[in-house]
C-alpha positions in Angstrom: 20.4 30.1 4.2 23.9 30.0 5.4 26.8 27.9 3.7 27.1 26.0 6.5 23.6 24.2 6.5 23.3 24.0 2.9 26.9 22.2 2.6 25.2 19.5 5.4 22.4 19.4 3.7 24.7 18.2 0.5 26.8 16.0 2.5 23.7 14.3 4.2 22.3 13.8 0.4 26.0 12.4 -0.7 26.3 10.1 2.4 23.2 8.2 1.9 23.8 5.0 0.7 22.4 3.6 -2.2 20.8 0.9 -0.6 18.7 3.2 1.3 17.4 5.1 -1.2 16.5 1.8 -3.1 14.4 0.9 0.3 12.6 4.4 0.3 12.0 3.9 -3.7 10.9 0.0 -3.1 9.0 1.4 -0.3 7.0 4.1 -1.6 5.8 1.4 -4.8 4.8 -1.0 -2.1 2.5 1.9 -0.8 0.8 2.8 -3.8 0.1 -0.8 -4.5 -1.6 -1.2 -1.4 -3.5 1.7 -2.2 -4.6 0.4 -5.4 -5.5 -3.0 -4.2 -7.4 -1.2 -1.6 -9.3 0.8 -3.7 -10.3 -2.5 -5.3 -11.0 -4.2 -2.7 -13.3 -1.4 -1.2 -15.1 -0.9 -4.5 -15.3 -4.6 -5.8 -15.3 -7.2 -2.5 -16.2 -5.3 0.2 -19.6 -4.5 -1.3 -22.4 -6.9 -1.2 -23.5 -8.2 -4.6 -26.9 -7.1 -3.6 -25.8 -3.7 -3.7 -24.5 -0.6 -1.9 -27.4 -0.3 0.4 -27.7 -3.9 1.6 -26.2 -4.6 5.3 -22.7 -6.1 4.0 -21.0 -9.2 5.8 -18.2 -7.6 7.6 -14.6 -9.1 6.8 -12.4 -8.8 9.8 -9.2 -9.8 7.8 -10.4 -7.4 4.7 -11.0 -4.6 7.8 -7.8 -5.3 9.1 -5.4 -5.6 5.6 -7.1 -1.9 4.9 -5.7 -0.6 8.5 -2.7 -1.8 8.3 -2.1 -0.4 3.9 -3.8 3.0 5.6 -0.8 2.8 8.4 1.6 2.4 6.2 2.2 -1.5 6.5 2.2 -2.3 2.7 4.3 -5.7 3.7 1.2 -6.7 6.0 -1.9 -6.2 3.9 -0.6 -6.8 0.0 -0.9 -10.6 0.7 -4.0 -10.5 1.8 -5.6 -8.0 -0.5 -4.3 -10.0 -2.9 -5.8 -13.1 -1.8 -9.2 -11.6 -0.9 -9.7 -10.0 -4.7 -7.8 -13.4 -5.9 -10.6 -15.4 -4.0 -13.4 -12.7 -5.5 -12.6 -13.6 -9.2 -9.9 -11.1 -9.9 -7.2 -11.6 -11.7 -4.2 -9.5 -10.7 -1.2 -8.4 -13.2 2.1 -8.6 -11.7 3.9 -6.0 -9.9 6.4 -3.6 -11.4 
């Protein structure tokens, strides 16, 4: 690797403000709470009580929170996860 690209490569790191990496932090925790609430979601409410094999009621805004977490829009679908397993008798600890 030449000197040249590793000393932008060290400059780009230096030059990136705090701030930023405290978005990409914030961000990446915001992801894998959406995963987990859409794990639970998938396993607990979107299931009929009936069982795995009985013809489930779909839930268009349960469909659509689980798009948007699998896209990468954790600010979109948390509220709503939340509220669905909320509704369903969970009770959820805090973030963080």
């Amino acid at each position: 690797m030449p000197k040249a690209f590793g000393l932008s490569i060290l400059i780009a790191a230096i030059s990136v403000p705090p701030g930023a990496h405290a978005q990409q932090v914030a961000r990446a925790a915001d992801l894998r709470h959406c995963a987990q609430l859409s794990e639970l979601y998938i396993r607990y409410v979107g299931r009929s009580e009936a069982g795995p094999s009985t013809p489930v009621k779909p839930d268009v805004n349960g469909g659509v929170a689980l798009a948007k977490c699998h896209e990468g829009d954790a600010a979109a679908s948390i509220p709503i996860l939340e509220r669905k397993l909320r509704n369903a008798g969970f009770t959820l600890l805090p973030r963080g």
